[in-house]
SEDRENPA-235718 format. One record per residue (C-alpha): residue number from 1; residue in one letter; z, x, y. Coordinates in steps of 0.1 Angstrom, whole numbers. Layout:
> num,residuo,pz,px,py
> NUM,a,Z,X,Y;
...
//
This chain:
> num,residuo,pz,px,py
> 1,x,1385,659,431;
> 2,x,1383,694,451;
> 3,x,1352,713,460;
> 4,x,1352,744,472;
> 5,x,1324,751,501;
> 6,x,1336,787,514;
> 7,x,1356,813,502;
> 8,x,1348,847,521;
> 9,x,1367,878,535;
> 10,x,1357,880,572;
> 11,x,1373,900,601;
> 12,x,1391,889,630;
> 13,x,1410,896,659;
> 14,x,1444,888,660;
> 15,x,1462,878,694;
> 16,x,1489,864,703;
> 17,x,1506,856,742;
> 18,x,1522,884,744;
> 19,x,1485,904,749;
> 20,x,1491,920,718;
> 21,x,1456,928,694;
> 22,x,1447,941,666;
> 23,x,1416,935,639;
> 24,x,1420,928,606;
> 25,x,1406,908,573;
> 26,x,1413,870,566;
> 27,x,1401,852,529;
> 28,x,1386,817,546;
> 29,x,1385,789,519;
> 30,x,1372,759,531;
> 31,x,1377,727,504;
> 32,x,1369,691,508;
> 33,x,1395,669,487;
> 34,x,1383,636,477;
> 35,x,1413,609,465;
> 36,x,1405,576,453;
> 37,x,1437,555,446;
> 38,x,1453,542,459;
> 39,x,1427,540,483;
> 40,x,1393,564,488;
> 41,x,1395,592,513;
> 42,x,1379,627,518;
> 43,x,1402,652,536;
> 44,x,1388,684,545;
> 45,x,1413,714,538;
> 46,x,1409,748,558;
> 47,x,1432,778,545;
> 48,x,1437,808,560;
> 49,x,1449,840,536;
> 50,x,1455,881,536;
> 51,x,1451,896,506;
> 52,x,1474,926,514;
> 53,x,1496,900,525;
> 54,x,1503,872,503;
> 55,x,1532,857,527;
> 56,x,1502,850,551;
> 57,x,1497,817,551;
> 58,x,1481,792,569;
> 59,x,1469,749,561;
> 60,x,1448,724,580;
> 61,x,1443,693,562;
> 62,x,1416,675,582;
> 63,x,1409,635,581;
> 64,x,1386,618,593;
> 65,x,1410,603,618;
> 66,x,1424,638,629;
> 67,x,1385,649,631;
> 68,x,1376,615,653;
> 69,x,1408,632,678;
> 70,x,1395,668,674;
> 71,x,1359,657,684;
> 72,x,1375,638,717;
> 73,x,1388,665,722;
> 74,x,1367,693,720;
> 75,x,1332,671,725;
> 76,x,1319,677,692;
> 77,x,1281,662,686;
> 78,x,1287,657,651;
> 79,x,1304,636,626;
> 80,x,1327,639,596;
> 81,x,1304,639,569;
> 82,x,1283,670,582;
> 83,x,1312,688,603;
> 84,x,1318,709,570;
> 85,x,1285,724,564;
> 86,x,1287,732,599;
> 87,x,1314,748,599;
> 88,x,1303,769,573;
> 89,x,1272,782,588;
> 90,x,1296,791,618;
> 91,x,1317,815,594;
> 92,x,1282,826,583;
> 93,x,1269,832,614;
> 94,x,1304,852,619;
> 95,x,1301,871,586;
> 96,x,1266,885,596;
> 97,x,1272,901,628;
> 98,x,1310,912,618;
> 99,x,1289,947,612;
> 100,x,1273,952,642;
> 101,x,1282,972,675;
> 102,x,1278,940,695;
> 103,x,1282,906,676;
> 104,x,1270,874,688;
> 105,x,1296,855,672;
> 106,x,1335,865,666;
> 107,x,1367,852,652;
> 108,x,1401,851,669;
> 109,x,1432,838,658;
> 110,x,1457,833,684;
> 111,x,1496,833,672;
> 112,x,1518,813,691;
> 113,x,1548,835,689;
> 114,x,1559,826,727;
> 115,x,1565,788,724;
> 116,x,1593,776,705;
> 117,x,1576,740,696;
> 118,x,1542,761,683;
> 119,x,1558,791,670;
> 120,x,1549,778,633;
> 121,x,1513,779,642;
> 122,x,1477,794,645;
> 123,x,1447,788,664;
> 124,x,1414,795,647;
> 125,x,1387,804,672;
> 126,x,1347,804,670;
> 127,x,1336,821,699;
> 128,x,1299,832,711;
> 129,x,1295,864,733;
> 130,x,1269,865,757;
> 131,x,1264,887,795;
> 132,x,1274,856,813;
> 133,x,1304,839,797;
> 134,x,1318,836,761;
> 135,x,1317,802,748;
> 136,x,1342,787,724;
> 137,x,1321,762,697;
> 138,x,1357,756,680;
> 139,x,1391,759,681;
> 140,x,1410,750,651;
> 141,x,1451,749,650;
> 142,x,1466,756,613;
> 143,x,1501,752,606;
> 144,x,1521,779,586;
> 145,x,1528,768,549;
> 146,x,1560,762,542;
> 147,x,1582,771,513;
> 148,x,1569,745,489;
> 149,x,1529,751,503;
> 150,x,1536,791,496;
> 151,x,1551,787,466;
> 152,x,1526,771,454;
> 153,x,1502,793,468;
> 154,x,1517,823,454;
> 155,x,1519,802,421;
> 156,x,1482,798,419;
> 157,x,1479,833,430;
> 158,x,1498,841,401;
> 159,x,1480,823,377;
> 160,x,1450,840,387;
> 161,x,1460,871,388;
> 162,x,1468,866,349;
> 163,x,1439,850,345;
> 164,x,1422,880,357;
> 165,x,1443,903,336;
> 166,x,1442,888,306;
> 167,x,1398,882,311;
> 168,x,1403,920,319;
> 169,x,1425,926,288;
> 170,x,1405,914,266;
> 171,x,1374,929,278;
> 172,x,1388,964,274;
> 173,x,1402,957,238;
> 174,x,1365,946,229;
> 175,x,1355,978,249;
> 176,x,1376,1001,233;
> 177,x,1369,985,199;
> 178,x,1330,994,206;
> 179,x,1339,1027,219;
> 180,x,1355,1032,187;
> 181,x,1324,1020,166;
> 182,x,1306,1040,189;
> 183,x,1326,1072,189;
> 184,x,1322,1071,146;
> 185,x,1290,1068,143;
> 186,x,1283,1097,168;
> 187,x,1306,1118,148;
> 188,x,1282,1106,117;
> 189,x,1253,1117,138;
> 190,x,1268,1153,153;
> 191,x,1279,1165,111;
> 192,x,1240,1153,105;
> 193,x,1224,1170,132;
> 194,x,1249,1202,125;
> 195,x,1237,1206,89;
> 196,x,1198,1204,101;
> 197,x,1206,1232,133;
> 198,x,1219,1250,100;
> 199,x,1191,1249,84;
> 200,x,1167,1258,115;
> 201,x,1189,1287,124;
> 202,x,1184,1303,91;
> 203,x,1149,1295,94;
> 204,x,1143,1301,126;
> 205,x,1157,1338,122;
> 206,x,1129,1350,99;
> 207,x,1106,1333,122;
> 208,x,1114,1353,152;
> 209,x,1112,1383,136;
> 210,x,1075,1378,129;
> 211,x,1067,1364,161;
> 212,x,1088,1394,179;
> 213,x,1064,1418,158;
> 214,x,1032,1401,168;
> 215,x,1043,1397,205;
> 216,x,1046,1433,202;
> 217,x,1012,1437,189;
> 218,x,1002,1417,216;
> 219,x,1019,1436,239;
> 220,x,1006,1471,227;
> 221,x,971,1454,229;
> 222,x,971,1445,266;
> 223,x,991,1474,278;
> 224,x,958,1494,264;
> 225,x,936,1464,282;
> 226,x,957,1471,316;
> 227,x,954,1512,313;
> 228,x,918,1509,313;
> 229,x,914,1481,337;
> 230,x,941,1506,362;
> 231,x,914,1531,356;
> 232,x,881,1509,359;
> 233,x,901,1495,397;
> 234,x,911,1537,405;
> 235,x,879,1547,402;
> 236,x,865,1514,420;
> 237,x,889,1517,452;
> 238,x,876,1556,456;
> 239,x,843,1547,455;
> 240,x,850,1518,478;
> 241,x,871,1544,498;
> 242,x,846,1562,504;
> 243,x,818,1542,512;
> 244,x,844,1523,540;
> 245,x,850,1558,552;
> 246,x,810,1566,562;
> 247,x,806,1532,573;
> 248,x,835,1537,596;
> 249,x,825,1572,611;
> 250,x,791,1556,616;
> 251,x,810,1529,633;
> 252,x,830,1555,652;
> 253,x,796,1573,664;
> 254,x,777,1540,674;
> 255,x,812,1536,696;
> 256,x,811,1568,713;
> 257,x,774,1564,721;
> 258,x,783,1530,738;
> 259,x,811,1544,755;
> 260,x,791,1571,768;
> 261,x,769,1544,783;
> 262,x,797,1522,799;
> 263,x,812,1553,812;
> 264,x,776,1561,829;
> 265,x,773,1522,840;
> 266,x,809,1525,849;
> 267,x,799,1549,873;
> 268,x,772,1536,883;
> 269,x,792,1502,890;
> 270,x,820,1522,913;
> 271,x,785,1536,935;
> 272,x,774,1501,942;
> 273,x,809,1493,948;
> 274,x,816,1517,974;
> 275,x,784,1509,989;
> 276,x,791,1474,994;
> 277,x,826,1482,1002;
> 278,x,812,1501,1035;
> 279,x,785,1471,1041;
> 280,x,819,1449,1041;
> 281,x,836,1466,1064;
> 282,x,806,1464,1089;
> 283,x,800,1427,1081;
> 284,x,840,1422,1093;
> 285,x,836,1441,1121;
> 286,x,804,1424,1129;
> 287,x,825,1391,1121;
> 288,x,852,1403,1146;
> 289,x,826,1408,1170;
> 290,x,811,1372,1170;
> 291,x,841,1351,1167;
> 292,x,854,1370,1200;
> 293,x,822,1358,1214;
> 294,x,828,1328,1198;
> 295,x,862,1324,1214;
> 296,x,845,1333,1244;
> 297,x,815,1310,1244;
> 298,x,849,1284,1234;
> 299,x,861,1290,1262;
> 300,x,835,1287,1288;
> 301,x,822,1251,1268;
> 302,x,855,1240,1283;
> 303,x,852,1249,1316;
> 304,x,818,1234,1310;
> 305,x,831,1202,1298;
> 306,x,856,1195,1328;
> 307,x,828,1204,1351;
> 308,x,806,1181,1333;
> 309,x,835,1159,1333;
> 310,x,839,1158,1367;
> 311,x,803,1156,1379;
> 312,x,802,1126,1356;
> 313,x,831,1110,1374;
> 314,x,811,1119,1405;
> 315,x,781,1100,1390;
> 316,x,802,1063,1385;
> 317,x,814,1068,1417;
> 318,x,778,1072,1434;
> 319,x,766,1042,1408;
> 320,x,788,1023,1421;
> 321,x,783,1029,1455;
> 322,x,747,1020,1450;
> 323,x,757,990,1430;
> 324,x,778,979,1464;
> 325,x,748,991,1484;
> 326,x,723,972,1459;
> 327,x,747,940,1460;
> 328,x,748,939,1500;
> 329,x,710,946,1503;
> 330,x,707,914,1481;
> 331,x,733,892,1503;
> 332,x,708,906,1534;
> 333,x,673,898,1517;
> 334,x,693,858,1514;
> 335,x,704,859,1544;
> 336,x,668,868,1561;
> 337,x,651,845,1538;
> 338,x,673,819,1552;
> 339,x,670,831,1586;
> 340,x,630,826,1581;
> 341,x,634,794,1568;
> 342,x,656,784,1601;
> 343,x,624,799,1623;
> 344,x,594,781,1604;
> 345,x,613,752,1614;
> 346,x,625,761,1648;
> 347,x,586,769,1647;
> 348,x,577,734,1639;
> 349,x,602,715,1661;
> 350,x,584,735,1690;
> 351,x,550,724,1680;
> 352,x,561,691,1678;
> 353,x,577,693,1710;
> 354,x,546,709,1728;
> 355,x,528,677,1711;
> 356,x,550,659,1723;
> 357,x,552,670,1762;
> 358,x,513,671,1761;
> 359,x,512,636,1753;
> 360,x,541,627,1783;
> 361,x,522,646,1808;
> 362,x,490,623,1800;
> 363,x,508,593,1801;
> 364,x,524,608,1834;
> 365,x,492,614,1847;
> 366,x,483,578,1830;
> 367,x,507,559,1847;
> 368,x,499,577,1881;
> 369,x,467,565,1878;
> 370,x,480,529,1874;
> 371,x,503,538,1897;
> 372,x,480,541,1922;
> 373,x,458,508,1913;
> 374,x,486,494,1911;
> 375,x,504,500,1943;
> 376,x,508,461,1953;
> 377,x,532,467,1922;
> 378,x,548,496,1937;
> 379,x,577,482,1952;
> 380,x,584,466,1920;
> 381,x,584,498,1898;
> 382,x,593,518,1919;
> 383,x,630,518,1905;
> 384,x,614,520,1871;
> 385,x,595,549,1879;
> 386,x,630,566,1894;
> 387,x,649,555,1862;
> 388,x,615,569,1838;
> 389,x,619,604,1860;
> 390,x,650,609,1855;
> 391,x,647,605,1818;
> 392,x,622,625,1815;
> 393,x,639,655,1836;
> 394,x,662,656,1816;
> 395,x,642,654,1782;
> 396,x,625,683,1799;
> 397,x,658,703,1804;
> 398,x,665,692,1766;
> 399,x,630,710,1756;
> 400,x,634,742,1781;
> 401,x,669,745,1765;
> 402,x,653,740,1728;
> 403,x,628,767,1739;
> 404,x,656,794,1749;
> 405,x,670,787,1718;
> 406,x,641,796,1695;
> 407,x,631,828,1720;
> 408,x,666,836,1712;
> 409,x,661,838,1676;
> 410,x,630,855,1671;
> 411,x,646,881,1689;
> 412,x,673,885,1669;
> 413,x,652,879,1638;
> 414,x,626,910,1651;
> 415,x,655,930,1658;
> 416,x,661,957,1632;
> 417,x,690,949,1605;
//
């Protein structure tokens, strides 16, 4: 049992390895053969055909082991049962955008003219074009029928070429036998329809003469309606004419009475003009005036300026003179505070040591005292009293020294900075 899925004309490109193209159409059938004895199997059969060339020739006859080897080969996602349908909506896909400028999907079949073990066969290419690289979906090689495959090609060709010729034999006998019916009773109908135009042209004739008499009637009437309306529209139009005409030289005297009065304002206008033409020219020779004493006064704002410039440049200088000045005056108001602090207790050191060599000279004149009471002890202090003098000499050096010192600095403090 065969069953034909797609049977199409579609266009392709024909190469082969010697680089040489060219388009052209191919007839597509695609047929799935089904055999049951002596055992079941389903073949799918690809042909390949040119109608302007019946020599052109081309078979694949598909199993399902030679698909199981194709998909290995070419990494094919589907399986046997649904490859054919697919395939089909590829030649669809194909069939659509033949027409277009730039297809998305194109045939190619490659002819192997160039290798002697392949030179009987053809390679049937699907390929999608895109910007970055054209990707083959399949590549199918079909073997050139031989004698007995083309023969019988060209047999069934024949038959259905008869088959056609006699279907369209038959269909022009039974045309031409209704043209015939046809071309009878319209023969039937023109004899019928010639004896009735008969009888309206000899009717009709007396006809128009009455209605050529009344349109003349008619005629003579409104050629008498038209005079009279001519006249009615003459004598309309002069009246018209006329009254246009006084409106107009009213129009024409209402003008000159205006222009009479522009020309006056005109004048008028070219007084003030002049006027203020002459109050112009003293306003710019005014203006030339003050923008030389503009330029001027411009001028001596930047001599100005740099004096100003530099007697503020003096200034900072003198500010920061007095800044110095202020900063030294400070150091000296420190240093004389210290130097006051240094005499109040110079000051006090002195007190204590006045207090201090009041109180020796009383127990000096204490001890004299006992020293005289005491003279049986004489003897026996008497190298005391030596050692106690001598101390106290030279304490009394220490404070004679301590008091230089202090006369020393209130003069230097009393002296002027």
């Amino acid at each position: 049992m065969t069953e034909k899925l797609f049977f199409k004309n579609l266009k392709v490109q024909f190469k082969s390895q010697d680089h040489v193209e060219r388009r052209g159409i191919i007839r597509i059938t695609i047929e799935t053969q089904t055999t049951t004895s002596p055992m079941h199997r389903k073949d799918l059969i690809v042909r390949i055909t040119d109608d302007s060339n019946p020599l052109f020739l081309y078979n694949l006859c598909l199993s399902e082991e030679d698909f199981q080897h194709l998909k290995n080969q070419q990494g094919l996602l589907v399986d046997f049962g649904s490859f054919p349908q697919n395939l089909v909506g590829l030649l669809q896909g194909c069939k659509e955008q033949e027409d277009k400028e730039e297809p998305q999907f194109v045939l190619e079949f490659w002819l192997n003219d160039g290798i002697s073990t392949q030179k009987e066969t053809g390679m049937l290419k699907i390929i999608q074009i895109n910007s970055f690289k054209n990707l083959q979906h399949l590549a199918l090689r079909l073997a050139l029928a031989n004698d007995s495959d083309l023969k019988k090609y060209l047999a069934s060709c024949l038959k259905v070429t008869r088959e056609k010729l006699n279907k369209e034999r038959n269909e022009n006998e039974s045309m031409h036998r209704t043209l015939e019916k046809e071309l009878g009773y319209t023969k039937q109908q023109l004899e019928e329809q010639s004896i009735e135009l008969e009888k309206l042209r000899s009717h009709s004739t007396g006809e128009v003469g009455r209605l050529i008499q009344l349109h003349r009637q008619e005629l003579n009437v409104e050629k008498e309606k038209h005079l009279t309306t001519q006249e009615e529209m003459q004598h309309r139009y002069v009246k018209e004419k006329n009254e246009i005409q006084i409106r107009l030289q009213n129009t024409i005297d209402q003008k000159d009475s205006d222009l009479d009065a522009l020309k006056s304002w005109k004048f008028n206008a070219e007084a003030i003009i002049r006027e203020k033409e002459t109050h112009l020219d003293a306003l710019n020779r005014e203006l030339d005036i003050n923008l030389a004493n503009f330029q001027k006064c411009k001028e001596d704002n930047k001599c100005m300026k740099k004096q100003y410039y530099q007697i503020d440049k003096a200034f900072q200088e003198k500010r920061m003179e007095c800044s110095v000045l202020d900063e030294k005056l400070t150091n000296q108001e420190k240093h004389l505070k210290q130097l006051s602090s240094s005499l109040r207790t110079l000051q006090k050191q002195r007190d204590e040591s006045e207090h201090l060599r009041a109180s020796l000279e009383k127990k000096a004149q204490c001890m004299q005292l006992e020293i005289k009471d005491m003279s049986q002890e004489a003897q026996k202090a008497d190298e005391v009293m030596k050692k106690f003098k001598n101390q106290l000499k030279s304490y009394m050096m220490k404070v004679k020294l301590l008091n230089e010192v202090i006369v020393r600095l209130e003069k230097n403090f009393r002296r002027p900075k």
